[in-house]
C-alpha positions in Angstrom: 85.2 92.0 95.2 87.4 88.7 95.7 90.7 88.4 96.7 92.0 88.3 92.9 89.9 90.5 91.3 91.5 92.9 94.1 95.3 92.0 93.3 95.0 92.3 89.7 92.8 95.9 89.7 95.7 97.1 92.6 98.9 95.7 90.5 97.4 97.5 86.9 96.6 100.8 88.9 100.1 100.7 90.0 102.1 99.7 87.4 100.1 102.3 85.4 101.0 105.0 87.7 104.2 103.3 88.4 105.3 103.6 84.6 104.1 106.8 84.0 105.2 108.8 86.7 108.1 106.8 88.6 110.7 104.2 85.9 112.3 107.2 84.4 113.3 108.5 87.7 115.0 105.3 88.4 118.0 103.4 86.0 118.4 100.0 86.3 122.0 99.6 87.9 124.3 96.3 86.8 123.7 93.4 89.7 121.5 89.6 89.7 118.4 89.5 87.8 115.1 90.6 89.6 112.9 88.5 91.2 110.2 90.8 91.1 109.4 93.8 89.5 109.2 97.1 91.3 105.3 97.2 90.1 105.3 94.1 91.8 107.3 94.9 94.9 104.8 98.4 95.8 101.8 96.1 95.4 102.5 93.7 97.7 103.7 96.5 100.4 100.2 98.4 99.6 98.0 95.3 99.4 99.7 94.5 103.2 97.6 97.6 104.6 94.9 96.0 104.2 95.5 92.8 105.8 92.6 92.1 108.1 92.9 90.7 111.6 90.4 87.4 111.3 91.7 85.4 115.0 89.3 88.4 116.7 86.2 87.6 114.6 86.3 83.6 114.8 87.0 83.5 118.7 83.4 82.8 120.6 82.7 85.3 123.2 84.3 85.1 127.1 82.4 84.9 130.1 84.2 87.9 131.2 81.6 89.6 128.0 78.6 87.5 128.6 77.7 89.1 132.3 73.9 88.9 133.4 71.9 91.0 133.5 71.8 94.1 136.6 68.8 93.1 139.3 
């Protein structure tokens, strides 16, 4: 699955869930106009769990791992 095909299946499962179980909990108090929704907001904070460490995968091995071989 790509990177956007990711985003969009994560944002519809939870604005799905999000509207059916969670926005009549919550009134919209008086204050600036949002920036983002809270849809938006819960699937940028879920999609960061799965943020994957890539420095560790491009870095060539040490010498301290490449060690010969026991005589």
């Amino acid at each position: 699955m790509d990177l956007d095909t990711f985003f969009t299946t994560l944002y519809v499962l939870v604005e799905d869930w999000y509207k059916g179980e969670m926005s009549a909990r919550f009134r919209r108090h008086a204050g600036p106009a949002l920036q983002m929704s809270d849809s938006e907001v819960l699937t940028v904070a879920i999609a960061a769990q799965w943020r994957v460490d890539t420095r560790a995968a491009r870095q060539p091995p040490t010498q301290n791992t490449l060690r010969p071989a026991a005589s």
